[in-house]
N, C-alpha and C positions, 0 to 999 in steps of 0.2 A: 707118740707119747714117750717121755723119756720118766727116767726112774726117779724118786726122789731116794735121798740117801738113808733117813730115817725109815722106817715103817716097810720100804722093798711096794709100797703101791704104786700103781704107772699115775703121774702127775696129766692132767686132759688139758690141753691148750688150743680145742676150740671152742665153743661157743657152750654157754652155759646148759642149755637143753642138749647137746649132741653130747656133752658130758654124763651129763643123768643120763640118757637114752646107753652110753659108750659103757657103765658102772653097771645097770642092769642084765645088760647083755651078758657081761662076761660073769656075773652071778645064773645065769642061763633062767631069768626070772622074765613073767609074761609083764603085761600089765595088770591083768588080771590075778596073779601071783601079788605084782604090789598091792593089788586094790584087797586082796582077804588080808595080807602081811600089815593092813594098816587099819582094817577091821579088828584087828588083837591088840594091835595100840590102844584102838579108842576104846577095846571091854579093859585093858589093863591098867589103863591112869584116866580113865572116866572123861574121857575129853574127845568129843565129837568134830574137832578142826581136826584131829591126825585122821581124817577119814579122804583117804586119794580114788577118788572115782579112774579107771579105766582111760575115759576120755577127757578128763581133765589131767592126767599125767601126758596124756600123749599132746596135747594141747602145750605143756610145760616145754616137752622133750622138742616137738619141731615145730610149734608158730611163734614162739618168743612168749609166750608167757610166763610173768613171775609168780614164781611161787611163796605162797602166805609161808610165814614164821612157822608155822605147825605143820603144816604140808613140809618145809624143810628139814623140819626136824622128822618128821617120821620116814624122809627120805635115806637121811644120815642113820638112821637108826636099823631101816632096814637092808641099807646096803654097806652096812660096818663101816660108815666111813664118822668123823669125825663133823659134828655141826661148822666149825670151822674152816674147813677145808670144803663143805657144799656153800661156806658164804662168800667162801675167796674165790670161788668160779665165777659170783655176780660182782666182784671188787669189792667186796668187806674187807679189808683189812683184820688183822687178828688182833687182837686185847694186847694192851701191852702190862706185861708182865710187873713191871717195877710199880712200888707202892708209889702213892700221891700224896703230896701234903693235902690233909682233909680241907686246910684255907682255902686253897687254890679250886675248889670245885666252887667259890663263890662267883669264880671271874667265868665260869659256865655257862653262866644264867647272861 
């Protein structure tokens, strides 16, 4: 893993589950740890998708399974890292920064 220059976190360049699995570890957090850490999600913003069972993280981490919008986000949230940076591991690309001529979201559709 090599460093990025921003932020001092080690950037993961292999496979998207062995990242999440790579990010927990070094937080010294079980599955079981993610699975109560995302039971406080769901009593704190009343939303039952931040709920990560056990074996459906480990399912995430080494069979390739993708993980739902709300599963990533409560993954990003309980392991400090940025939603951004848990979507560029599956090749999301980040938002780009610069305004849009509001026309231009015509040619969208």
């Amino acid at each position: 893993m090599s460093k990025r220059a921003s932020g001092g976190k080690a950037k993961c360049t292999l496979r998207p589950g062995k990242c999440l699995r790579r990010f927990r570890e070094q937080l010294g957090l079980t599955l079981r740890d993610v699975h109560a850490a995302s039971l406080r999600l769901v009593k704190e913003f009343n939303q039952p998708a931040f709920q990560i069972q056990p074996s459906r993280l480990y399912d995430i981490e080494a069979k390739k399974v993708l993980p739902n919008i709300y599963r990533l986000y409560a993954l990003a949230s309980i392991y400090g890292r940025s939603l951004s940076e848990l979507l560029a591991l599956y090749g999301v690309p980040p938002v780009p920064r610069k305004k849009r001529d509001p026309s231009s979201a015509k040619n969208l559709r």
